[in-house]
C-alpha positions as CSV (number, residue, x, y, z in Angstrom):
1,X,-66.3,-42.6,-83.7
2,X,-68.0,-44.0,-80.3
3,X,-67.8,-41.8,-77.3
4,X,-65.4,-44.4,-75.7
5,X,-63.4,-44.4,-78.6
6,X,-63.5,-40.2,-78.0
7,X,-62.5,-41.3,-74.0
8,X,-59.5,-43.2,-74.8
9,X,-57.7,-40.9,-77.2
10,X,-58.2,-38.0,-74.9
11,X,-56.5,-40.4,-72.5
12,X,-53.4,-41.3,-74.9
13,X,-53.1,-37.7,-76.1
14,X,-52.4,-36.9,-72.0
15,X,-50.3,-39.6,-71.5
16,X,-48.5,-38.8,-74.7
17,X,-48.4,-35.2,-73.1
18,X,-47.1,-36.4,-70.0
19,X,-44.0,-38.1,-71.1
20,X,-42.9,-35.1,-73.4
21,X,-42.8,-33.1,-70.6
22,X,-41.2,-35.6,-68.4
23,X,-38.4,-35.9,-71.4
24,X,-37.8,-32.3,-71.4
25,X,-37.9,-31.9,-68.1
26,X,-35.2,-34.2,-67.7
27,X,-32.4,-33.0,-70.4
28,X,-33.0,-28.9,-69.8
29,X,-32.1,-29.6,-66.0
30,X,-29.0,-32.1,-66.0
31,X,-27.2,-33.4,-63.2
32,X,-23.7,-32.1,-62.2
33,X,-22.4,-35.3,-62.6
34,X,-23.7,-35.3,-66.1
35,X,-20.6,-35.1,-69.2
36,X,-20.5,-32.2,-70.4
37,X,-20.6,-32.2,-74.2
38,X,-16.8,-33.1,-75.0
39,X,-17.3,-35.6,-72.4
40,X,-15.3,-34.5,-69.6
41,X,-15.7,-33.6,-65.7
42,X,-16.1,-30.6,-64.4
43,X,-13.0,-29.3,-62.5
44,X,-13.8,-28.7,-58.2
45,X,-12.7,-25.7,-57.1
46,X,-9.1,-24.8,-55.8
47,X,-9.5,-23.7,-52.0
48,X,-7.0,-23.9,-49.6
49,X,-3.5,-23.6,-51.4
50,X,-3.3,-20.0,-51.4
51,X,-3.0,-19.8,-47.8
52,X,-0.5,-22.6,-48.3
53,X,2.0,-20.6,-50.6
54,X,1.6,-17.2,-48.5
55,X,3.2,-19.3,-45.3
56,X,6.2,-20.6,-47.6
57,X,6.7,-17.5,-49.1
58,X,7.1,-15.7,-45.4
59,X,9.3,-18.5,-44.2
60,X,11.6,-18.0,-47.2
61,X,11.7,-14.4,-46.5
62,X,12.5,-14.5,-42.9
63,X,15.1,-17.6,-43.4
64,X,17.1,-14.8,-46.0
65,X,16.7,-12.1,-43.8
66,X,18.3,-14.1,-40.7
67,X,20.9,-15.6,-43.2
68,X,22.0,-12.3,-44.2
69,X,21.5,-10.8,-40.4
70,X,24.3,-13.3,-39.6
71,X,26.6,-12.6,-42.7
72,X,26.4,-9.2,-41.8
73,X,27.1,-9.9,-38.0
74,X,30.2,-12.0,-38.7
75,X,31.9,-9.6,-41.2
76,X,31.3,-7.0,-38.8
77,X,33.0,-9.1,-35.8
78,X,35.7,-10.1,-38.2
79,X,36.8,-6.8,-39.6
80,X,35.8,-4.4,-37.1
81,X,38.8,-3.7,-34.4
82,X,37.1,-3.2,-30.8
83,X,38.8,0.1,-31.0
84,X,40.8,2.7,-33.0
85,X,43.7,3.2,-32.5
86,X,44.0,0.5,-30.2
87,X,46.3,0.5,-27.9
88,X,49.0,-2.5,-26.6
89,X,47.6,-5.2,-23.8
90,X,49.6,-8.0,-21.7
91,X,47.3,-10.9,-21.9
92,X,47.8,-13.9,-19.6
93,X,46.0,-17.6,-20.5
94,X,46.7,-20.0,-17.8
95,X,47.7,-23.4,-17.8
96,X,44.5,-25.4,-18.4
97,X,42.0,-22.6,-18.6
98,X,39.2,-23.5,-21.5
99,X,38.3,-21.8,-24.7
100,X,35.2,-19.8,-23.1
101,X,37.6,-18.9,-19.9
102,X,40.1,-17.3,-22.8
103,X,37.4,-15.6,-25.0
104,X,35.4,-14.3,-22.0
105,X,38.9,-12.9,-20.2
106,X,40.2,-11.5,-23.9
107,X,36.9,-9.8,-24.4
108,X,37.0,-8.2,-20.8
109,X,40.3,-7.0,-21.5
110,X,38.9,-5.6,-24.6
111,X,41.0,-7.0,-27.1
112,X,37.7,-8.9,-28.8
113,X,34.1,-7.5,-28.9
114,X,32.3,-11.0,-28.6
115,X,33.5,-14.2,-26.6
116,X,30.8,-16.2,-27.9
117,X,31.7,-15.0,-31.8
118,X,35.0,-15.8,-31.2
119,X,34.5,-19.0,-29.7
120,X,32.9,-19.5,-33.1
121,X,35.3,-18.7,-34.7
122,X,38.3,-20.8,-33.0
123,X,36.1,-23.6,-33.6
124,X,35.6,-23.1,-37.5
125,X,39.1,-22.3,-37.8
126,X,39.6,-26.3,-35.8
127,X,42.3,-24.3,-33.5
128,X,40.5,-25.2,-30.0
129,X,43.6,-27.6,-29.2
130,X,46.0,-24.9,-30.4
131,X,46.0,-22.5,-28.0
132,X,49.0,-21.9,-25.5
133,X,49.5,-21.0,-22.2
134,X,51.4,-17.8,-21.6
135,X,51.8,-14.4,-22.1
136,X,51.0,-12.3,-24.6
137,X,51.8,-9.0,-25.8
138,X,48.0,-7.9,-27.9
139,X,46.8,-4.7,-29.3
140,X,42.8,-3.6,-29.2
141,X,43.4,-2.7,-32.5
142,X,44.2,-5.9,-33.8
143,X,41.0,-7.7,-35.7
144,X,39.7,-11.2,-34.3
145,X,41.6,-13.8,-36.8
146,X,45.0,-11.8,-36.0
147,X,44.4,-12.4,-32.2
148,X,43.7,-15.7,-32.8
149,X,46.8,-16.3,-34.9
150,X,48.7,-14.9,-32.0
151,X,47.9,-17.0,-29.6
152,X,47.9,-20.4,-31.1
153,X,51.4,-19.7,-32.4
154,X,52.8,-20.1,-29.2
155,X,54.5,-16.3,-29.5
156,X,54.1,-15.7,-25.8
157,X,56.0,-12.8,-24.2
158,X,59.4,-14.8,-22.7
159,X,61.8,-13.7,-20.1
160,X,65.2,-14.5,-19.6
161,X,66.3,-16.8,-16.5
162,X,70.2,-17.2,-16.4
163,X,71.1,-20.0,-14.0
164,X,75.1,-20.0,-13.7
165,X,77.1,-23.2,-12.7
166,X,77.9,-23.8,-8.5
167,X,74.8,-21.6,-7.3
168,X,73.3,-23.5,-4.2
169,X,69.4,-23.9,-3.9
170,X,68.7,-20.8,-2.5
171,X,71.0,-18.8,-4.6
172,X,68.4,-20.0,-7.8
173,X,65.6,-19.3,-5.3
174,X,66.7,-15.9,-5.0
175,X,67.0,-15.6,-9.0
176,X,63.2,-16.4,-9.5
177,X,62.3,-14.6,-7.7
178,X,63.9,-11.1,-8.7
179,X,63.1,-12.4,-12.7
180,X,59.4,-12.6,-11.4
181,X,58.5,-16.0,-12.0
182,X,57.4,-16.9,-8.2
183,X,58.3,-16.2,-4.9
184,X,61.4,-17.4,-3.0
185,X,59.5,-19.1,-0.2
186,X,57.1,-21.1,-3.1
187,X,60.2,-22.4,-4.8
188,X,62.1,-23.0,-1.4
189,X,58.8,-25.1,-0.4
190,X,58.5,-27.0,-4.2
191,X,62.0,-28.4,-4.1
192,X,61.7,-30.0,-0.8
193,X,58.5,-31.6,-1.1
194,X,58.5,-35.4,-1.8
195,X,56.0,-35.7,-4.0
196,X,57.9,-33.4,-6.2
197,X,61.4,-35.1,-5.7
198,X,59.5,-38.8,-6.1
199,X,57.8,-37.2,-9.6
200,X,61.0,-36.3,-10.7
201,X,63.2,-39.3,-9.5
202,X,65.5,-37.3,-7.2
203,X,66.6,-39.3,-4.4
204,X,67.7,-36.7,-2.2
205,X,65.8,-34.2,0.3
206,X,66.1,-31.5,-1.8
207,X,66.2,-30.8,-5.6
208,X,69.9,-29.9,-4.7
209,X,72.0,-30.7,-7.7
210,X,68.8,-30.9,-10.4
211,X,68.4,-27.2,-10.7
212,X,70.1,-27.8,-14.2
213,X,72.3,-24.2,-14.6
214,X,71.3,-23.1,-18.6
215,X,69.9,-19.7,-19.9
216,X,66.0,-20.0,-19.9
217,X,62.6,-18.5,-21.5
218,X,60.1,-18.4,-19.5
219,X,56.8,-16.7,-19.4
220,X,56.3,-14.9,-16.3
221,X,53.1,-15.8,-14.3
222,X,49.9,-13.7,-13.4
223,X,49.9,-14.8,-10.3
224,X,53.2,-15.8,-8.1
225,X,52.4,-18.7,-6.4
226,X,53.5,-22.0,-5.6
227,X,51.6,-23.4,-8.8
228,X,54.1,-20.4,-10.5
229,X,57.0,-21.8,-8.5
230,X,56.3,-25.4,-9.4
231,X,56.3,-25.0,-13.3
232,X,59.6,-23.0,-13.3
233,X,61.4,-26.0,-11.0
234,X,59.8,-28.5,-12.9
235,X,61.6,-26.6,-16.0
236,X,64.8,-26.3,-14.3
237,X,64.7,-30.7,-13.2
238,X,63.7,-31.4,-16.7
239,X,66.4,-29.8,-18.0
240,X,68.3,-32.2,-16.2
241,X,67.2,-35.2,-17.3
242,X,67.3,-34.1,-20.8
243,X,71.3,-32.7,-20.4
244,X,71.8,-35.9,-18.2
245,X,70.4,-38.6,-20.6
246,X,72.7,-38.2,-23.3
247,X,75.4,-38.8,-21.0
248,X,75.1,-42.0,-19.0
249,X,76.6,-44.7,-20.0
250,X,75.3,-47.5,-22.4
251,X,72.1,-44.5,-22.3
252,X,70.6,-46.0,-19.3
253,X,69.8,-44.1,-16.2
254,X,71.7,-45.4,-12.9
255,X,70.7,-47.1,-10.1
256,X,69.5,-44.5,-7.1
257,X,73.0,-45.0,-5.1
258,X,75.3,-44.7,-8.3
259,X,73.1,-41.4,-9.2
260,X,73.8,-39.9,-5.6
261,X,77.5,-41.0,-5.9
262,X,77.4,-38.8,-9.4
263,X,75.7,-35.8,-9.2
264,X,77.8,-35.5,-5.4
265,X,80.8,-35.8,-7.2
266,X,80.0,-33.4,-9.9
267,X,78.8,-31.2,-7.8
268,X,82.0,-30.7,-5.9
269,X,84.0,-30.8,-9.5
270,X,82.0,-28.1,-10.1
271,X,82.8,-25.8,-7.2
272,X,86.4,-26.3,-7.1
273,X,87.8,-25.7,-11.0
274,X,86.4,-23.5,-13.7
275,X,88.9,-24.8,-15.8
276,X,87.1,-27.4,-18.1
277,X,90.3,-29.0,-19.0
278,X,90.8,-30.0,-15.0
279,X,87.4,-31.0,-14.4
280,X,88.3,-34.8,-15.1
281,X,91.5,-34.6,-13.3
282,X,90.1,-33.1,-10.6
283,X,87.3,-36.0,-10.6
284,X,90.1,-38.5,-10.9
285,X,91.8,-37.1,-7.8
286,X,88.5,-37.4,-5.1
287,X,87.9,-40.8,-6.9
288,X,91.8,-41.7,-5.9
289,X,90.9,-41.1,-2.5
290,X,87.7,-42.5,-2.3
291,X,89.1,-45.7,-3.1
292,X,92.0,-45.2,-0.9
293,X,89.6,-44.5,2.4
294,X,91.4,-41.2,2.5
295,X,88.9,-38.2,3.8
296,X,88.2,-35.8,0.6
297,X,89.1,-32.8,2.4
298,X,86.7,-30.4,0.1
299,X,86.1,-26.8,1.3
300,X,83.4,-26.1,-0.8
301,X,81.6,-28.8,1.2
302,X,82.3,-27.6,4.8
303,X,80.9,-24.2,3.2
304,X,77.9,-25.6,1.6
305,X,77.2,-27.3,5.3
306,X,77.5,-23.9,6.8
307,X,74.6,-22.6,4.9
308,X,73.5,-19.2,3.3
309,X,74.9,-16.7,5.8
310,X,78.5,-18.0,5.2
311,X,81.0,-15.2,4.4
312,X,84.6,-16.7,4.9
313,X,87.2,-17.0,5.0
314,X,87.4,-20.7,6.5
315,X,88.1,-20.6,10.5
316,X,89.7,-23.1,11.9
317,X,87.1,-23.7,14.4
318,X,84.7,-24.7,11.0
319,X,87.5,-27.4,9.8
320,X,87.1,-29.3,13.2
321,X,83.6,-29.1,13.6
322,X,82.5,-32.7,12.7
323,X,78.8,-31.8,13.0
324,X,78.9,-30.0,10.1
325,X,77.3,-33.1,7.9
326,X,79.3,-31.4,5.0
327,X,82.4,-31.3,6.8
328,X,84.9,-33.4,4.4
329,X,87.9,-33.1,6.9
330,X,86.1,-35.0,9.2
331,X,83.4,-37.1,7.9
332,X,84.4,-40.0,5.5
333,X,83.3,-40.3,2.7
334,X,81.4,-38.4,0.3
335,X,79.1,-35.5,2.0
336,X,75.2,-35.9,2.0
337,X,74.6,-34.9,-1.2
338,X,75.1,-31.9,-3.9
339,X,76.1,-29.0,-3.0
340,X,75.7,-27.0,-5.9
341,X,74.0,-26.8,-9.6
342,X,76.4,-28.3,-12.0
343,X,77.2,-28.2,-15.9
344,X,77.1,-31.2,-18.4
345,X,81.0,-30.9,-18.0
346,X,81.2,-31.8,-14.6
347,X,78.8,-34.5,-14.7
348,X,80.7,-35.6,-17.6
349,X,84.1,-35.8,-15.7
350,X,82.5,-37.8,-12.5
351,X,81.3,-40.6,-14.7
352,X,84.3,-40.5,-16.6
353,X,87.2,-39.6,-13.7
354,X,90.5,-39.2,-15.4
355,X,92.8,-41.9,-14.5
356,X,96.2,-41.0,-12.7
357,X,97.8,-40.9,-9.2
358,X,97.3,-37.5,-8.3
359,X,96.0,-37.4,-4.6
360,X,96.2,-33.8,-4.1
361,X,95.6,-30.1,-5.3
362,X,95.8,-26.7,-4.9
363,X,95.5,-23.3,-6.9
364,X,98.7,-21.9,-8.8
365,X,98.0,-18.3,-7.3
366,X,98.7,-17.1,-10.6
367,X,95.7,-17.9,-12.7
368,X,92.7,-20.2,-12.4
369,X,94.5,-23.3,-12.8
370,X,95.9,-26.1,-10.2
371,X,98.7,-27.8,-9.4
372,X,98.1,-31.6,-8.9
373,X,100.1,-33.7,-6.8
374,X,101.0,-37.6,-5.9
375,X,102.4,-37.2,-2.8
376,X,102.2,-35.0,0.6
377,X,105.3,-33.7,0.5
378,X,104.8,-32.3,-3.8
379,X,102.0,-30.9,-2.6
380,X,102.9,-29.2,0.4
381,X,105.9,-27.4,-1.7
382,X,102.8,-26.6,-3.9
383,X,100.8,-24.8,-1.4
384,X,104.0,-23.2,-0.6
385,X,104.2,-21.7,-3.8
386,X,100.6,-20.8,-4.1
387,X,100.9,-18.9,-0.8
388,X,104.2,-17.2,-2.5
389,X,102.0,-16.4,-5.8
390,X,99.3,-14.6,-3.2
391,X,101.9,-12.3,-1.7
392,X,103.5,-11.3,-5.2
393,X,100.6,-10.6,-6.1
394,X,99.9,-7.7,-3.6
395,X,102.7,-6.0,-3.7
């Protein structure tokens, strides 16, 4: 072999040298992308999702802990009394006063521990429209749902106003005021204003003849003022209408001069018989002379005109005094208007006047009846014997 020949298979055994160790270079290093021997990926590592699930985790506990924070709050509002014993409260909720105004007062009484829980409560029980106005008799003992049942039942504590036939205005004034459901002066004031007369459709200057006489229920007011005095008159007018309604004829109301000519007829039915078998009669009689021009000659009239202080008997003097707008023996006609609270009865009896001829009457003496008369003369020899009946009697 040549020396060349020597040259060149050095240089072929170093190249052959060369690309073994490139070959094993290459497969005892490979890259991370490189399959691994069953041919998959390698996975990248998880970072970041622990955090992740820690933070849920501490939400979820503090969402259970407030949840059952609040359970626990509401059963302890609901069945805890604010105290024992408790002890018995007058409450009073105003007309128009709002759900927070009745929680906040009810818990400064002490009858609830919470306005605001209560509030809640009203609201998931849908009673917010339910509560009344009035007042209420409560215990501090009583738990939350039991207060609430009490006043949206409408159970308010009541009080008994008696209004009897033939009292005048300020007779029923008087009678509020000693039941405690306003002052004299308030009412006085609400039945002559008119605004309250126009509301109510009372042509007259006065609520005079509206005070409807019935046995009432009212609640008595917190406060005795003319708001206090305007809810009971209001009570008493409505009254009224309602007794009044089922009584006019063909059930429609009458004209503003027919009602004056009514209730002032029934009013002085009213005064002069108790009886309610005369009341009609009686009617008949004023409506006989009406029709006849003839003065009505009424006494309870002339009394009414003479006001409050009046103590009687009748003078003389009082008959003549035509000034006296009241005064029947000398005005024609009938007087101004009502002169008294009347019953359904006698209202009844001036729409419906008894028909006869009877122009006169006077009292038997001997009971509450009358005796009824066509002419002057009967009923002079009636008066005669009334004034006979007087003196047997005192002996």
């Amino acid at each position: 072999m040549t020396p060349e020949n020597d040259l060149d298979d050095a240089r072929t055994e170093r190249k052959n040298e060369s690309d073994n160790g490139s070959h094993a270079s290459s497969t005892s290093q490979p890259s991370p992308d490189a399959p691994h021997n069953d041919g998959s990926k390698p996975e990248k590592p998880r970072r970041g999702r622990r955090p992740l699930l820690w933070l849920l985790f501490v939400v979820l506990v503090v969402c259970l802990a407030a949840g059952l924070y609040a359970w626990r709050d509401v059963q302890t509002f609901l069945n805890t009394p604010p105290e024992m014993p408790g002890k018995s409260l007058i409450v009073d909720i105003e007309p128009g006063m709002t759900l927070a105004q009745v929680a906040t007062m009810l818990e400064k009484e002490g009858v609830i521990t919470s306005a605001q829980r209560f509030q809640l409560l009203v609201r998931y029980k849908e009673k917010s429209r339910n509560v009344q106005a009035g007042r209420f008799l409560v215990n501090t003992g009583w738990l939350p749902e039991m207060v609430l049942d009490m006043i949206v039942s409408g159970k308010a504590m009541l009080y008994r106003l008696t209004v009897r036939e033939g009292l005048a205005w300020w007779d029923v004034a008087e009678l509020v005021e000693e039941g405690g459901f306003c002052k004299a002066a308030d009412f006085t004031s609400v039945i002559h204003d008119p605004a309250f007369l126009r509301h109510w459709g009372i042509p007259f200057d006065s609520a005079e003849g509206f005070l409807f006489p019935e046995t009432y229920l009212l609640p008595r007011p917190r406060e005795m003022n003319r708001d206090a005095a305007k809810a009971v008159a209001s009570r008493l007018v409505d009254m009224f209408w309602r007794r009044a309604d089922k009584l006019w004829p063909d059930g429609k109301r009458p004209s503003s001069d027919e009602l004056k000519r009514l209730v002032t007829l029934a009013s002085i039915v009213e005064k002069e018989t108790s009886v309610p078998e005369e009341r009609a009669r009686v009617a008949g009689v004023y409506a006989n002379r009406l029709e006849k021009n003839m003065l009505l000659q009424a006494d309870p009239t002339i009394i009414y005109g003479l006001g409050r202080d009046f103590e009687g008997p009748l003078l003389r003097s009082q008959l003549d005094n035509a000034k006296n707008r009241y005064n029947t023996y000398q005005n024609p006609g009938l007087p101004p208007g009502p002169i008294c609270s009347f019953g359904a009865s006698a209202l009844k009896a001036a729409i419906s006047p008894e028909k006869h001829e009877y122009l006169y009457f006077v009292a038997t003496g001997r009971d509450k009846g009358h005796t009824f008369s066509k002419t002057l003369s009967e009923h002079n020899r009636a008066v005669r014997d009334y004034r006979a009946a007087l003196r047997a009697a005192k002996k």
